[in-house]
C-alpha positions as CSV (number, residue, x, y, z in Angstrom):
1,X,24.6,-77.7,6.3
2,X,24.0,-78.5,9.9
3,X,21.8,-80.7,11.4
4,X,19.7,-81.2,14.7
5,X,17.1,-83.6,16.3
6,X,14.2,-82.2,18.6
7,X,11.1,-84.0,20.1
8,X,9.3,-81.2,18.1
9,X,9.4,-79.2,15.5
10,X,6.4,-76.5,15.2
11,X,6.3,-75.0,11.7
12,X,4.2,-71.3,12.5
13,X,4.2,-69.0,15.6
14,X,0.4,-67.5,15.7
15,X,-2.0,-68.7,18.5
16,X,-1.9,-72.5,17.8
17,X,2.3,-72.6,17.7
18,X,3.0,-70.9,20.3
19,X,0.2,-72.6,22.6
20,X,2.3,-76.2,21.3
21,X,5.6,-74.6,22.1
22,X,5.0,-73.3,25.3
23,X,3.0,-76.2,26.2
24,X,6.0,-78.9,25.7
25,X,8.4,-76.9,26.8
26,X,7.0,-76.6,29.7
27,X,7.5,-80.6,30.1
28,X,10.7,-80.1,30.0
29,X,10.3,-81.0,25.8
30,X,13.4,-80.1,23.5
31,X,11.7,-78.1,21.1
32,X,11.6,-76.0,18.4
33,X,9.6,-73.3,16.9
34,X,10.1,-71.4,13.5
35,X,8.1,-69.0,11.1
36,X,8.3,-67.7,7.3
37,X,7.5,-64.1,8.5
38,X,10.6,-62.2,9.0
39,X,8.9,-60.5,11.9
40,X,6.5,-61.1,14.7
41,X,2.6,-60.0,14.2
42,X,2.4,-56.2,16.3
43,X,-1.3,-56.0,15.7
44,X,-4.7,-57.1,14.5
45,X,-5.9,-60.7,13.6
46,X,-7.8,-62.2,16.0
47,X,-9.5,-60.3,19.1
48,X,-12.3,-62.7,20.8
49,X,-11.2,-65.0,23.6
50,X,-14.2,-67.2,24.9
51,X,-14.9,-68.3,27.9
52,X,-13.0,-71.5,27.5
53,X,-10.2,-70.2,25.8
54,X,-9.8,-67.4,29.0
55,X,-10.2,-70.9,31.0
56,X,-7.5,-72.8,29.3
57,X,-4.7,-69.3,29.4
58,X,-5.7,-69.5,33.4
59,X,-4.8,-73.0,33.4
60,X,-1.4,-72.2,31.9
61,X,-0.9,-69.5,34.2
62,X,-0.9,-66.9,32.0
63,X,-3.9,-64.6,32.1
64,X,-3.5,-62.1,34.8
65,X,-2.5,-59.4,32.0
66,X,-5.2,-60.7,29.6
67,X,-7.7,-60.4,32.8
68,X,-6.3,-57.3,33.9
69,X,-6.4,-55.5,30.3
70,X,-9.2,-56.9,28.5
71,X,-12.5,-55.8,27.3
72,X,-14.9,-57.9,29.1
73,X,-18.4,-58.2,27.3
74,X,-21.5,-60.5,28.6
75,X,-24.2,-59.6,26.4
76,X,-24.2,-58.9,22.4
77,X,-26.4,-56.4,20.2
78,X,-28.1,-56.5,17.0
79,X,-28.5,-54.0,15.0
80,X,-30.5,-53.7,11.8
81,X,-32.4,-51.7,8.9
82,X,-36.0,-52.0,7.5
83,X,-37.6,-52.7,4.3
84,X,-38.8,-48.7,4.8
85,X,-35.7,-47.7,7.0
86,X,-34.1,-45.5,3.5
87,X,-30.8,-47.4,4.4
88,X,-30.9,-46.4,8.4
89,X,-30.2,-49.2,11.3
90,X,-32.3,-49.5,14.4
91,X,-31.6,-51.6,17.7
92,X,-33.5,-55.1,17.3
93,X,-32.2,-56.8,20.4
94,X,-29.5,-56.6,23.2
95,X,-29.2,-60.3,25.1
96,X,-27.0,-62.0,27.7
97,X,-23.5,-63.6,26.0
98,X,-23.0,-65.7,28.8
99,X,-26.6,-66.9,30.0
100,X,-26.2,-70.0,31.9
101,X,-22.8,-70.1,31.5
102,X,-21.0,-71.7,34.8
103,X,-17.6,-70.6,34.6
104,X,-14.9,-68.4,37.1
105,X,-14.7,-66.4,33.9
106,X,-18.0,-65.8,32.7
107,X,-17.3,-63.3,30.2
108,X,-16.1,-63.0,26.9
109,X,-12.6,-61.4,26.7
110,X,-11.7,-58.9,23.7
111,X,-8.1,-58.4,23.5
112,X,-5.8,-58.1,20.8
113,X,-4.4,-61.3,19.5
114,X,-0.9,-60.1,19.0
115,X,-1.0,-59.1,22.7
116,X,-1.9,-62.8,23.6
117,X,0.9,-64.3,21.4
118,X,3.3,-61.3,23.1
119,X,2.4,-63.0,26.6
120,X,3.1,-66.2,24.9
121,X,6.3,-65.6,23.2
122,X,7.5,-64.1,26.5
123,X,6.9,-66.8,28.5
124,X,8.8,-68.8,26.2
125,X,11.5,-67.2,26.3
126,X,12.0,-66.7,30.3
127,X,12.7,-70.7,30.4
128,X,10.7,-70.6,33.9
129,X,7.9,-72.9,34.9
130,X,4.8,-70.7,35.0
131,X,2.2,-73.8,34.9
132,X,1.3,-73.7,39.0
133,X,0.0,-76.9,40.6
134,X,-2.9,-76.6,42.2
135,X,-1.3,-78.3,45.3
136,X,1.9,-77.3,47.4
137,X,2.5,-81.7,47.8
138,X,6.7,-81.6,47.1
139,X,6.1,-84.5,44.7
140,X,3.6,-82.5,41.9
141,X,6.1,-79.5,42.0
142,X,8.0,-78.7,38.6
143,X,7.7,-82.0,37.3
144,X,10.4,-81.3,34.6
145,X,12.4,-78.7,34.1
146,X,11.1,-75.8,31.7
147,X,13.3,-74.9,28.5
148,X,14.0,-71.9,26.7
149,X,12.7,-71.0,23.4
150,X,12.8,-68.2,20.7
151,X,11.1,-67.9,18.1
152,X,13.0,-68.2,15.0
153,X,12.1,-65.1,12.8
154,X,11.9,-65.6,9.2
155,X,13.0,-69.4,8.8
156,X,10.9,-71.6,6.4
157,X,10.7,-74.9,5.5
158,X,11.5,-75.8,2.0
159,X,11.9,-79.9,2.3
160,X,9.9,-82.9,4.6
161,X,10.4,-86.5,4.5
162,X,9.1,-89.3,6.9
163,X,10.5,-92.2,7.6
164,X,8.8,-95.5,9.3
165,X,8.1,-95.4,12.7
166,X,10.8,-97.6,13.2
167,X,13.4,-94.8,13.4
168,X,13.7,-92.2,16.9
169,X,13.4,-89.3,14.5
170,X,11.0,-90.3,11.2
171,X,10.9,-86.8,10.5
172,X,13.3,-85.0,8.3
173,X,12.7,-81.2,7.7
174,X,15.4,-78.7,5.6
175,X,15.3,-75.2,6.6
176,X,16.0,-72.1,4.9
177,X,17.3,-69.2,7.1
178,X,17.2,-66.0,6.0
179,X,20.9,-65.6,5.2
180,X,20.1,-68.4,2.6
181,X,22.3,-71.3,5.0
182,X,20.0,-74.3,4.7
183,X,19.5,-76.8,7.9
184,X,18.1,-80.1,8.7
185,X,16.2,-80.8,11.8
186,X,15.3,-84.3,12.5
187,X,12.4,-84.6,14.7
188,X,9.6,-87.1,16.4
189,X,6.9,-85.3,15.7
190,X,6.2,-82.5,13.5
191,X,3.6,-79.7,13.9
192,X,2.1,-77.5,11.4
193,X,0.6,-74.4,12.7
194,X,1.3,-72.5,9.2
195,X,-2.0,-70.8,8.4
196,X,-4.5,-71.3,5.7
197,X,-1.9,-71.8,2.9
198,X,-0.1,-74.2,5.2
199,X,2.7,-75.7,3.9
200,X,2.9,-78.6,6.0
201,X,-0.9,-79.7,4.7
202,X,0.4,-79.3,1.2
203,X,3.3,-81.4,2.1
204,X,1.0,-84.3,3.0
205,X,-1.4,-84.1,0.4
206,X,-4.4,-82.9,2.6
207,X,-7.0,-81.1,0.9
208,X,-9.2,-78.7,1.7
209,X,-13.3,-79.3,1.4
210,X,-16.2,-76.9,1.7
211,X,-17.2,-74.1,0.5
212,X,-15.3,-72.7,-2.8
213,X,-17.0,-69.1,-2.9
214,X,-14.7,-66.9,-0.7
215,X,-16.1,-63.8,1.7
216,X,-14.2,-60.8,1.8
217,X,-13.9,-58.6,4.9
218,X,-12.2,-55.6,6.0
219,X,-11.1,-54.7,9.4
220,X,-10.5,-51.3,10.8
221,X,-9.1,-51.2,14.4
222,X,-9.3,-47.6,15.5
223,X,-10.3,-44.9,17.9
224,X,-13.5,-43.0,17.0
225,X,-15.8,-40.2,18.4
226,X,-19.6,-41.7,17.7
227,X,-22.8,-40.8,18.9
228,X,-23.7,-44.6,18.7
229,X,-25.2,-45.6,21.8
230,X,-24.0,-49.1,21.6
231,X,-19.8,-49.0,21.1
232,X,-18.8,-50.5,24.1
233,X,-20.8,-53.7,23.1
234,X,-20.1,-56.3,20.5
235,X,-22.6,-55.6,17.7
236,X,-23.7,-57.5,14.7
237,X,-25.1,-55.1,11.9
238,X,-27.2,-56.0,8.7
239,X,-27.8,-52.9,6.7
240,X,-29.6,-53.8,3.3
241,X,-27.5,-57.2,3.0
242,X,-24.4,-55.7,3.9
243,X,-22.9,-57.2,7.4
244,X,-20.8,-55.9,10.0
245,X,-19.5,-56.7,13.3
246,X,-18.3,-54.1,15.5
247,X,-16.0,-55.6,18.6
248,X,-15.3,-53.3,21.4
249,X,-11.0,-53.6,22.5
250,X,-8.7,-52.8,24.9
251,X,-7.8,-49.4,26.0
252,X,-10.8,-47.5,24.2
253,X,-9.9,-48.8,20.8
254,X,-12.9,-50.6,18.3
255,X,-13.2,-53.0,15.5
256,X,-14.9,-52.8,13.0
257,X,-15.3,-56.0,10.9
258,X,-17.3,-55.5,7.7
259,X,-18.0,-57.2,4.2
260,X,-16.7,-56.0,1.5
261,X,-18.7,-56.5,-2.0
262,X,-17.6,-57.8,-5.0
263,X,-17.5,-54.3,-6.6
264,X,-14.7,-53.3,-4.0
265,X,-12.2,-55.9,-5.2
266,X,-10.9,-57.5,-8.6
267,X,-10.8,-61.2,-8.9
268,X,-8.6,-62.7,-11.5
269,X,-10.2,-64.3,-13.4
270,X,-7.8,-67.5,-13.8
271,X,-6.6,-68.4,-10.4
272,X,-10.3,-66.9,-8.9
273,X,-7.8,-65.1,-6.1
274,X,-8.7,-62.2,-4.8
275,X,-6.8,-58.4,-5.1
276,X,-7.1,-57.3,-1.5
277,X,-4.6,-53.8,-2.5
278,X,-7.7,-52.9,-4.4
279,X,-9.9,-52.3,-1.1
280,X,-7.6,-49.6,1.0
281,X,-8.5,-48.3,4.3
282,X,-10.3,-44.8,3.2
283,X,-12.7,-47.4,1.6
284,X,-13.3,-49.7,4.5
285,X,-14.3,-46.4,7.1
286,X,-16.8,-45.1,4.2
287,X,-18.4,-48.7,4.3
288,X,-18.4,-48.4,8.2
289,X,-19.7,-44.7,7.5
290,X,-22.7,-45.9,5.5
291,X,-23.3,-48.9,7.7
292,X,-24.1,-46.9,10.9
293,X,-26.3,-44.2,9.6
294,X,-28.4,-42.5,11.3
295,X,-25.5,-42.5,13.6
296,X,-22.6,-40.6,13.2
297,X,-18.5,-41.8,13.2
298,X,-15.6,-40.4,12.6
299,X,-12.2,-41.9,12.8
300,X,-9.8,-40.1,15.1
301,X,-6.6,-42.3,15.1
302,X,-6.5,-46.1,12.9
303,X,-4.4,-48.3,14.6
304,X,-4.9,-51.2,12.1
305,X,-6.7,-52.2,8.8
306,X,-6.6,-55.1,6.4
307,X,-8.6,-57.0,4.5
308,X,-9.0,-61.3,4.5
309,X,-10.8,-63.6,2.5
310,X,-12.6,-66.4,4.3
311,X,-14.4,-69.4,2.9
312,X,-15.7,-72.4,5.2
313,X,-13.2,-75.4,4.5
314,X,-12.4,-78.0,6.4
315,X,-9.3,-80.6,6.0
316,X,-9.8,-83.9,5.2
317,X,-7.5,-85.3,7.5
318,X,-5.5,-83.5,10.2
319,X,-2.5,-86.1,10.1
320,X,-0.2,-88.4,8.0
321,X,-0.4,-91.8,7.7
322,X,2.1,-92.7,10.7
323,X,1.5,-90.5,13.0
324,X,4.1,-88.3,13.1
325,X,2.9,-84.8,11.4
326,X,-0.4,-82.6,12.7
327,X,-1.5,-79.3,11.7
328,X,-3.5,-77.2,14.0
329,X,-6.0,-74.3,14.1
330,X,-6.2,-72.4,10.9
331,X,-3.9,-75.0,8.5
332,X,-7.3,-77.5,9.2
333,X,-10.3,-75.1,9.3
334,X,-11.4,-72.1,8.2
335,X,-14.7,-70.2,8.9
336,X,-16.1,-66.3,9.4
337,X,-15.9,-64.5,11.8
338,X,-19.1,-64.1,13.2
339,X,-18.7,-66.5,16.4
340,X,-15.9,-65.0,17.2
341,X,-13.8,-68.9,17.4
342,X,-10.7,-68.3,15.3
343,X,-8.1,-67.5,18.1
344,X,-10.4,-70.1,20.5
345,X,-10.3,-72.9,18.5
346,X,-6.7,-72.5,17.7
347,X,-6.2,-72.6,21.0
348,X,-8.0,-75.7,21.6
349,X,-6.6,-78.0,18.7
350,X,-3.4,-76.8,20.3
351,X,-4.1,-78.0,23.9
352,X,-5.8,-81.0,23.0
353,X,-2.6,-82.1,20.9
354,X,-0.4,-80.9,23.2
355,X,-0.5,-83.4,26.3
356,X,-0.9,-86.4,24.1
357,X,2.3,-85.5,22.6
358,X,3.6,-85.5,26.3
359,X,2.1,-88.2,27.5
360,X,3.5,-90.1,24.1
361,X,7.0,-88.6,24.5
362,X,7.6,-89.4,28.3
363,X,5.9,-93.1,27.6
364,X,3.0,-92.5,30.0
365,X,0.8,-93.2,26.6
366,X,0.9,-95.3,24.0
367,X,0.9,-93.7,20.2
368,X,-2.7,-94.5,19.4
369,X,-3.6,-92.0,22.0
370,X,-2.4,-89.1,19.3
371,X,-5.0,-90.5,16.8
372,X,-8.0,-89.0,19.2
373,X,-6.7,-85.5,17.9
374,X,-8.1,-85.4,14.7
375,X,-11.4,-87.5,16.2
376,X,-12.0,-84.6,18.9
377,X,-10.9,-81.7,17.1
378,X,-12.4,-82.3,13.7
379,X,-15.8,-83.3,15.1
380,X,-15.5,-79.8,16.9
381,X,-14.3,-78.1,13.5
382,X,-17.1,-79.2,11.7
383,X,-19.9,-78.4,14.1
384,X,-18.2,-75.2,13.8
385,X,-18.6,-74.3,10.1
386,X,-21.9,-75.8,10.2
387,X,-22.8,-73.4,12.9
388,X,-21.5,-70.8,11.1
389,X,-23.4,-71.8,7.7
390,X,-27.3,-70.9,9.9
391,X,-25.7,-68.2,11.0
392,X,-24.7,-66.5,7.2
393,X,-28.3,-68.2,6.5
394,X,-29.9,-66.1,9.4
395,X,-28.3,-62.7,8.3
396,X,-28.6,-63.2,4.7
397,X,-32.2,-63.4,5.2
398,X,-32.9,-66.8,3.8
399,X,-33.8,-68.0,7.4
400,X,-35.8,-65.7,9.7
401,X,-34.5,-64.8,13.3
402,X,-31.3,-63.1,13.7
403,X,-27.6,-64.1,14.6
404,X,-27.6,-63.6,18.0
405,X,-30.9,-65.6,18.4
406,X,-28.8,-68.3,17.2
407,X,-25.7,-67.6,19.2
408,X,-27.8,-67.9,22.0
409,X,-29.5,-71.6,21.3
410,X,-25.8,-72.6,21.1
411,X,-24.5,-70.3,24.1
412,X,-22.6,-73.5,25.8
413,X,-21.0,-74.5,22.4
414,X,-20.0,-71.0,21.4
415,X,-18.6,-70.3,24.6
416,X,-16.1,-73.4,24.5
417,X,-17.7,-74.7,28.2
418,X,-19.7,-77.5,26.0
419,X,-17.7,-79.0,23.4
420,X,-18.2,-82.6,23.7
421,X,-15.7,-85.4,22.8
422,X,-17.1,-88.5,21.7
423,X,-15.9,-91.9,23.6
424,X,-12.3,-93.3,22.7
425,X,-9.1,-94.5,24.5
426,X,-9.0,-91.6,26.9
427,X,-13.2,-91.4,27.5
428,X,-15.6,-93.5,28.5
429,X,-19.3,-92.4,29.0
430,X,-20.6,-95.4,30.5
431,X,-21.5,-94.6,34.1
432,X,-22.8,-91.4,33.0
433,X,-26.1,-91.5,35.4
434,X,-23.6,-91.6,38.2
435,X,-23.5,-87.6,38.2
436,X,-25.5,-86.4,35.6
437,X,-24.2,-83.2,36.1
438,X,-20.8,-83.9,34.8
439,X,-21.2,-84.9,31.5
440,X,-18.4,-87.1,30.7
441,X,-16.7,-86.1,27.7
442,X,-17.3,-82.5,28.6
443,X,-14.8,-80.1,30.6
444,X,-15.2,-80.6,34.5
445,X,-18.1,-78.1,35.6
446,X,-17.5,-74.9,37.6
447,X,-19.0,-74.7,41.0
448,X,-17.4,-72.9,44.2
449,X,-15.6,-75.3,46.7
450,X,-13.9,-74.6,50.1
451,X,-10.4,-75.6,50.6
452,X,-10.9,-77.0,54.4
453,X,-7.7,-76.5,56.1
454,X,-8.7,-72.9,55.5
455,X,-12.1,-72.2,53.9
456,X,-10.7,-70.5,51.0
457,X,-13.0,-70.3,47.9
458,X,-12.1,-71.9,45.1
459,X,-13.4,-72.8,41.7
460,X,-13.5,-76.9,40.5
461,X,-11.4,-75.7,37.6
462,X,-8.5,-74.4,40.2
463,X,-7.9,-78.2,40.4
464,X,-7.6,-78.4,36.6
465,X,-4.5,-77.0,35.9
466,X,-2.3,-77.7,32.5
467,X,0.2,-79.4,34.1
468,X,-0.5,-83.1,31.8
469,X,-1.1,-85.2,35.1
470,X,-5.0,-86.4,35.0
471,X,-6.7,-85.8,38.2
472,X,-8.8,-87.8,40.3
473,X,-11.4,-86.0,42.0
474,X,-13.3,-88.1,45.1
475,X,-17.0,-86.6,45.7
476,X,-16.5,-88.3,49.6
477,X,-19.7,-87.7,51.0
478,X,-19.3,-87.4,54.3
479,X,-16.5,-89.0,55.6
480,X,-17.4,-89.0,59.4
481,X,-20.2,-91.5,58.6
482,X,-18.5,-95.3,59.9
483,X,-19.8,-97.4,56.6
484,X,-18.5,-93.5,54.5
485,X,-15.3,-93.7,56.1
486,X,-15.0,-97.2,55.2
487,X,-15.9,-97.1,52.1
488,X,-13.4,-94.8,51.4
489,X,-10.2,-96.4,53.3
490,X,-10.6,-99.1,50.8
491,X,-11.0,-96.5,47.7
492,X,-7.4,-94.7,49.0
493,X,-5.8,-98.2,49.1
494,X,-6.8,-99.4,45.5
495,X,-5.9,-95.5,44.1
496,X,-2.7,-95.9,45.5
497,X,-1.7,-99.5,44.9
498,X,-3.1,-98.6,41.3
499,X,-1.0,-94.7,41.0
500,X,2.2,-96.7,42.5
501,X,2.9,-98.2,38.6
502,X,1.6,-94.9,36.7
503,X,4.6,-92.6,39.0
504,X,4.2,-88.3,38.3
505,X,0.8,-89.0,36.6
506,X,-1.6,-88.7,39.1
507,X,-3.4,-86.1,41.5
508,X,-5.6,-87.0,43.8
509,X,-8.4,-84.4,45.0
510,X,-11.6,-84.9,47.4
511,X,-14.4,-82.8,48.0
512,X,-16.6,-83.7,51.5
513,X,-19.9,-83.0,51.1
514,X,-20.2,-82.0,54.9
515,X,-20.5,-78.5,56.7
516,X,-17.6,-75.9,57.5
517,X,-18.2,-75.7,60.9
518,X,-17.6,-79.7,62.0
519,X,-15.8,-80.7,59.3
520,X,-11.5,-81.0,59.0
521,X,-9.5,-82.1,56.2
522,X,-8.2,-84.5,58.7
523,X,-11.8,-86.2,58.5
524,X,-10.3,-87.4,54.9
525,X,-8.7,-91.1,55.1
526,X,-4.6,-90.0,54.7
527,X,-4.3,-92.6,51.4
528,X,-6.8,-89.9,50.0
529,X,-5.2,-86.4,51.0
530,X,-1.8,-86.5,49.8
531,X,-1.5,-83.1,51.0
532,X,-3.4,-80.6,53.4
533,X,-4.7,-78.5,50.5
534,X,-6.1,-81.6,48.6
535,X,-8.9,-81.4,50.3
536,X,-12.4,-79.4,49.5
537,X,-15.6,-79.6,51.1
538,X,-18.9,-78.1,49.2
539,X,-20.5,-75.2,51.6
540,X,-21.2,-71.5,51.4
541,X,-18.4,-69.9,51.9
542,X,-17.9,-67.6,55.3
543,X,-17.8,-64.5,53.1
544,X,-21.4,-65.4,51.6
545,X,-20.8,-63.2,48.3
546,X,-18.1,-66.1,47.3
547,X,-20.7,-68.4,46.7
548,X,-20.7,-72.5,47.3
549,X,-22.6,-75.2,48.7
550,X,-24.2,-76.0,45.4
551,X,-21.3,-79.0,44.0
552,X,-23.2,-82.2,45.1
553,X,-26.6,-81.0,44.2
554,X,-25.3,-79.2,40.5
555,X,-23.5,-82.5,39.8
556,X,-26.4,-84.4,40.3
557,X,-24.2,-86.7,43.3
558,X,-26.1,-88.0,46.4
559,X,-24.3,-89.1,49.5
560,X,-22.9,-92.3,48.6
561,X,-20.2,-89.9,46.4
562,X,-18.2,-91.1,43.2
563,X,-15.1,-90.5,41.8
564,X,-14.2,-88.4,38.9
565,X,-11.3,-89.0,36.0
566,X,-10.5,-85.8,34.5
567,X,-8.1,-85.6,31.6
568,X,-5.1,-83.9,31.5
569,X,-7.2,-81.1,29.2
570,X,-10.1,-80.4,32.5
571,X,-12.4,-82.8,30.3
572,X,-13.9,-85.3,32.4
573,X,-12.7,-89.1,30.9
574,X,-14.7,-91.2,33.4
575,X,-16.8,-91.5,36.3
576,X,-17.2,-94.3,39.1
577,X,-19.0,-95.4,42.0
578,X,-17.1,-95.4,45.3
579,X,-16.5,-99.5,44.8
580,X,-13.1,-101.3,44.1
581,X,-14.4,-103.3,41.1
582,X,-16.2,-99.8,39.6
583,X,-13.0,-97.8,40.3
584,X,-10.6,-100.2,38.6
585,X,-12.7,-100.7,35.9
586,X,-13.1,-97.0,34.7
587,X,-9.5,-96.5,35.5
588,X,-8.4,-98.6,33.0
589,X,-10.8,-98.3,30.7
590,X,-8.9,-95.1,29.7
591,X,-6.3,-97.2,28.8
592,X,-3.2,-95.3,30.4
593,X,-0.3,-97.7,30.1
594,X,1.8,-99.2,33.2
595,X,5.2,-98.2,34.0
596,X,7.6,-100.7,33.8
């Protein structure tokens, strides 16, 4: 029996694995990543990616095939039948998806989520650094080397033990490969990202609370000839109680997502599990067949079916008592489909976690930092399942208005662009009034910016890439002004003196607030522009379609400026005025520890 030690072992390769994996690798991490299923997912599961979750795969440098090959949808459709409509749906309402939504990506994008852990795994595997900097400075480029990983096919875990934090590896897991060998794999941290029968929950005694009554739904992902005049938009049904989402895909393919009643399956009546081999696919296009009537379908080619049973639970806790084990995305919460958040929030839980486990490992944080994980992301969980409790409210009739009313009140939440994260170690809300428009706690607002050496557009959230360095971003004014320019010599001397004992965490940016045709980056004080293309100003840009000159006034900043502390994540930690004392103070109220 042989044995290894890793910084991190990742137990499950869907969305949320794969996101840690490639993540921590990418710090140059030694990692490790294994799953029960003796092959990779080829299709089906998840298909939404929100606005946030497109955001965060941009970050990462990894969305040009998801932009290039995605269904994009902005607006959602309801469909519906009458008391007197003899079992026939009629269009209720078509409305915006997106509707104040400021974002590069405004736009939800359906794509396959096997395609999405395929771009994943592949990345992965190359070993190369695809996380860009947003700046060509020689001291933010590859940071640490990236490493190679595979996926390890049809490995599970059959044995975990944790030590006190007193040991360099706590962790002690035995694996079973499918040859029947057995390995152990000491490691520092431990995370599960096994599903909703996770293994590494039941390992640590975690239960699940919520709802006990289980939905079942099938899924159909096919090619159809239809007369229905809405199949290239994402459409919620109700048909005489029965509910239905139809999700428009890549290539000219569709989804159908549809309940399935109690008559359709068998439930045993001991374990209260359901028989999903009782529901086949002929069954679940007749259901989508009576669903759609007046209109007519037929299935030309099914690509995928299957049926899932979904009840809204929520874990108690999301780690063990030292620290040392996490389980992410669907081993914490579950919940229906109908916001479309499964993939997304997987997604999220995994890049939240992710840099606190670098910042941790490389000693840039200290292990309480890992503790705002299950703060952040179970707030978010269960504003999710309660979300999703109006919505099964709203379309089971006990609560008048429809779905996509209520997906529409909570377009910001929905969309990912306003999850909010209470105060802790790494946020601190007090000098919110500073720039109302960046709500601290929130990730950093979109709003076209110029890069000044050459007036290339850009979006705020360029400057936000994943690379787990936090950014400072300096709303200057205008730098030109004597008692400005001051002002801001003495802010690039502090930063500095201050970045000098936190080395390789640190980027500076600074957005002018003057014109395009006076200003220069050069007008920037050199402790504040560690490189030409550091530096921004907020104007409209030459080619006028691009947008800009809206920054200061969106973000609520006047002239005197401020500075902005943006996490690792894009979420804002802190704001400050442009004085020493202010500066200092929000700086280390994050509590980011000194190098020594």
């Amino acid at each position: 029996m042989s044995s290894t030690k890793v910084d991190a072992l990742i137990i499950g390769a869907g969305p949320a694995g794969l996101m840690c994996a490639y993540n921590l690798s990418q710090a140059g991490l030694h990692v490790r990543i294994v799953d029960k299923k003796a092959e990779r997912l080829q299709k089906g599961q998840g298909d939404v990616l929100q606005t946030r979750g497109l955001e965060i795969i941009d970050s990462l440098g990894l969305s040009s095939q998801i932009l290039k090959d995605a269904q994009r949808c902005v607006h959602t459709t309801t469909y519906a039948s009458s008391p007197s409509g003899n079992g026939e749906i009629s269009l209720v309402s078509r409305k915006s998806a997106v509707q104040g939504i400021e974002s590069n990506m405004p736009f939800m994008g359906l794509y396959a989520q096997s395609s999405v852990e395929g771009i994943l795994r592949e990345a992965l595997a190359s070993g190369e650094k695809h996380i860009p900097s947003a700046t060509f400075a020689p001291q933010f480029q590859s940071l640490s080397p990236a490493h190679k990983v595979e996926v390890e096919q049809g490995v599970s875990p059959v044995e975990m033990k944790v030590a006190d934090n007193h040991e360099d590896y706590p962790v002690t897991i035995r694996l079973q490969h499918p040859s029947g060998q057995t390995e152990t794999v000491r490691a520092k941290y431990v995370i599960g990202c096994d599903g909703a029968h996770s293994w590494t929950r039941s390992q640590l005694g975690i239960e699940m609370v919520g709802e006990t009554s289980d939905q079942v739904w099938g899924l159909v992902d096919a090619y159809v000839d239809t007369d229905f005049p809405d199949i290239r938009a994402l459409t919620v049904f109700e048909n005489n109680g029965r509910r239905a989402v139809l999700i428009p895909r890549e290539n000219d393919m569709v989804r159908f997502t549809i309940q399935v009643s109690e008559s359709d399956v068998s439930v045993d009546s001991q374990t209260g599990r359901v028989d999903r081999t009782k529901v086949g696919v002929d069954r679940i296009m007749e259901l989508v067949k009576e669903l759609i009537r007046p209109y007519r379908i037929e299935f030309r080619r099914v690509d995928w079916s299957g049926v899932y049973v979904i009840g809204q639970r929520l874990a108690s806790r999301y780690q063990d008592e030292n620290g040392r084990v996490f389980i992410v995305g669907d081993a914490c919460h579950t919940h229906s489909p109908h916001a479309g958040q499964g993939m997304n929030a997987a997604i999220s839980d995994a890049h939240n976690l992710s840099w606190k486990l670098v910042h941790v490992l490389k000693g840039w944080g200290t292990p309480d930092l890992l503790r705002t994980y299950e703060s952040e992301r179970r707030g978010f969980a269960s504003q999710l399942i309660e979300l999703h409790e109006r919505i099964a409210e709203v379309m089971s009739g006990k609560v008048k208005g429809t779905s996509g009313d209520l997906m529409v009140k909570s377009m910001k939440f929905v969309c990912g662009t306003g999850i909010h994260y209470p105060d802790s170690t790494t946020t601190d809300s007090s000098n919110q009034l500073l720039a109302p428009g960046i709500v601290i706690g929130e990730r950093f607002p979109h709003q076209v910016i110029l890069r000044t050496a050459d007036f290339r557009a850009s979006s705020t959230l360029d400057l936000c890439k994943s690379d787990n360095i936090y950014k400072i971003v300096v709303l200057t004014g205008d730098p030109k002004h004597a008692t400005q320019r001051q002002k801001l010599e003495q802010v690039g001397k502090s930063l500095n003196d201050w970045r000098l004992q936190r080395p390789d965490m640190f980027q500076v940016y600074t957005i002018m607030s003057t014109k395009k045709e006076t200003g220069s980056y050069t007008d920037v004080p050199e402790s504040l522009r560690p490189y030409w293309d550091t530096v921004f100003l907020d104007d409209v840009s030459y080619a006028e379609s691009e947008g800009g000159g809206k920054a200061y006034q969106s973000f609520g900043v006047g002239p005197e400026g401020c500075l902005v502390l943006i996490r690792p994540d894009g979420h804002v930690a802190a704001l400050a005025s442009l004085e020493e004392a202010q500066i200092l103070e929000a700086l280390c109220s994050v509590k980011v520890p000194l190098a020594y």
